[in-house]
N, C-alpha and C positions, 0 to 999 in steps of 0.2 A: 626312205627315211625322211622325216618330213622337217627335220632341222640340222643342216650341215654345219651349225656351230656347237660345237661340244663345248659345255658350258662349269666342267668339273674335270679335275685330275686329282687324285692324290699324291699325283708325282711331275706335276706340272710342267711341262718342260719350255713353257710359255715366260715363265719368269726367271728364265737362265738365258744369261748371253755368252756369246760364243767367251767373252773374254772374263768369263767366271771361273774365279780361283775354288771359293769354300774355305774347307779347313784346308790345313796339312794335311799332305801324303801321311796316309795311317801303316806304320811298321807291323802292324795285323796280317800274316798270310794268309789267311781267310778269307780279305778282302780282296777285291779288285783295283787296279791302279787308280787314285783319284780320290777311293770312297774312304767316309768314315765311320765309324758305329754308332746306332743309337738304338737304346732301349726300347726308344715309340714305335709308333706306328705314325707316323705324320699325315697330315691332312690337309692338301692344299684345292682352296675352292676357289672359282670364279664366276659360280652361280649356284641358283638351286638343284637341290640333289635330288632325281629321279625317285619316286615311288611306287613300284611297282608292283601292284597286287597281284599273288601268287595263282589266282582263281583267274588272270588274263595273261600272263607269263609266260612265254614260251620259246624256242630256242629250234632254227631253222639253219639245215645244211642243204645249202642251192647248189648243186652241180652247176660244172660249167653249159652244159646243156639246158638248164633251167629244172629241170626236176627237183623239187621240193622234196627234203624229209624232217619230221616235225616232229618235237617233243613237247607235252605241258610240262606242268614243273609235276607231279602225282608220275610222269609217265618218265622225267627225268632222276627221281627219287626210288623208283622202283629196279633200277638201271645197277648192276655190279659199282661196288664204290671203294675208291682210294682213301688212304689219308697217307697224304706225304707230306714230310716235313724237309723246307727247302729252305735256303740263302733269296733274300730278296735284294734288288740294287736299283736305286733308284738313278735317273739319268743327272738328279738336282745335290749325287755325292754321297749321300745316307745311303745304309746298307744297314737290313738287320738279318741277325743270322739265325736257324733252326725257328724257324715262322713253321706253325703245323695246321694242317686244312685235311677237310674232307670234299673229294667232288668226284667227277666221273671222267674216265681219260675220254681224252681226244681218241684215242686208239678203240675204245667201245664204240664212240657215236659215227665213226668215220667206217668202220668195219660195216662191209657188204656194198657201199656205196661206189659204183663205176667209175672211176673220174681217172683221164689221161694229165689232168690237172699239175702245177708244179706250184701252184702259190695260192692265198688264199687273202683275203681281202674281210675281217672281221667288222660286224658290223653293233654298235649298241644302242640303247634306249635313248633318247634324246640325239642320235647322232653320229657319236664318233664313231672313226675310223683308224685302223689301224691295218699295217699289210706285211705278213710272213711267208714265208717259204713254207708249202704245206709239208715236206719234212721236218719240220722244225714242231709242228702239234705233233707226229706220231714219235714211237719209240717210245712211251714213257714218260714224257717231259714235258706235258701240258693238260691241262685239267679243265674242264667247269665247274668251278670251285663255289659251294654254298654255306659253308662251315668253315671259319676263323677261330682256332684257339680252343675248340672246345664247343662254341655258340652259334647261333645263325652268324652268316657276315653282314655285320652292319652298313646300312644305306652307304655311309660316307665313305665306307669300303668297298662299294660297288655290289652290294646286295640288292635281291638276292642271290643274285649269283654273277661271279667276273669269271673271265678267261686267268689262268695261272698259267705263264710260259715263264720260269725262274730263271731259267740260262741267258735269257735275252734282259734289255734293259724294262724297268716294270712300266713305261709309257706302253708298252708291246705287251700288257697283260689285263686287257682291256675291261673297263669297270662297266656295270649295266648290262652285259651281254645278252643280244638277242639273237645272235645268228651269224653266218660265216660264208661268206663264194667262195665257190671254188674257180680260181682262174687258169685259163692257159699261159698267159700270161702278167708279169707282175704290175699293179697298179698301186701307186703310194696312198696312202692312207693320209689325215688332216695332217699328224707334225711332220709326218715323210714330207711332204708337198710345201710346209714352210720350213723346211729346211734341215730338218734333222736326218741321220742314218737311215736308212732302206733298214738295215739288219740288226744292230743296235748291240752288238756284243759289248759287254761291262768290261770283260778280260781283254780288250783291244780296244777301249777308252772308243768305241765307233758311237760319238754322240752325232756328230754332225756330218752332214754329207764330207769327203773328202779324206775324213779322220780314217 
């Protein structure tokens, strides 16, 4: 990856300090401890947002062996497809709820691929990193998401196409995505490595290592 500074988030987790309040505890059981509701979709930048023409676009699962398996987006698009409507929670307190997308599971693009692997190391356009337990993509619960709402997903949204892991905090649902290792072992990703949660559960307030 040719720039290890990620220069975008919409859930930024760069301009929250450990000793950020927000709002009030929201009385919402829907919500997770911390969050509060909002209608948006918020958007937080601290640079220019990646463009990525769909005729160069493509999305690579590296075993941990090194064996490459590659999709374009036509070969991505042609693939069995979801549309789940999920609970989003951001690490910066916003949470919105029944968000609905179209994309392809992690459980399609992972099927038939060898891997003794246990973690996974996501990787995107411009850079970022991010790193889950590769349990955490199968089952169900994680997408390559290209359709927001209805519509393509917008650039600022991480078009055209993000990782969707909902159960986790949305830093962990990486925007831009180009591709994913598979590790033996686990390696922190940019906010893991300044200081945030390894795992990043909403339901157990895991913002920051320690939490």
């Amino acid at each position: 990856m040719s720039d290890p500074t990620p220069r975008w988030y919409d859930c930024r987790v760069g301009i929250v300090s450990p000793g950020f309040q927000g709002r009030p505890r929201s009385a919402e059981p829907a919500l997770p401890p911390g969050q509060y509701l909002t209608e948006d979709f918020p958007v937080l930048s601290a640079g220019p947002t990646p463009r990525v023409p769909l005729d160069t676009w493509e999305f690579v699962v590296t075993a941990e062996g090194g064996v490459e398996f590659r999709w374009t987006w036509d070969e991505l698009m042609s693939l069995p497809q979801d549309m789940p409507t999920v609970d989003i929670h951001c690490v910066t307190r916003w949470s919105k709820l029944g968000t609905s997308w179209q994309g392809v599971s992690l459980d399609t693009l992972l099927e038939g691929i060898d891997t003794g692997a246990r973690y996974a190391l996501v990787h995107s356009y411009g850079g970022y990193t991010t790193n889950l337990p590769l349990d955490d993509l199968r089952g169900g619960r994680a997408w390559v998401a290209h359709t927001y709402d209805g519509g393509p997903l917008p650039a600022e949204h991480g078009g055209p196409a993000r990782l969707l892991v909902p159960h986790l905090y949305f830093w962990k649902s990486a925007k831009w995505v180009r591709g994913i290792r598979l590790l033996v072992d686990d390696k922190p990703g940019f906010w893991e490595t300044a200081g945030y949660h390894d795992y990043g559960d909403p339901w157990r307030e895991q913002r920051y290592q320690g939490d």
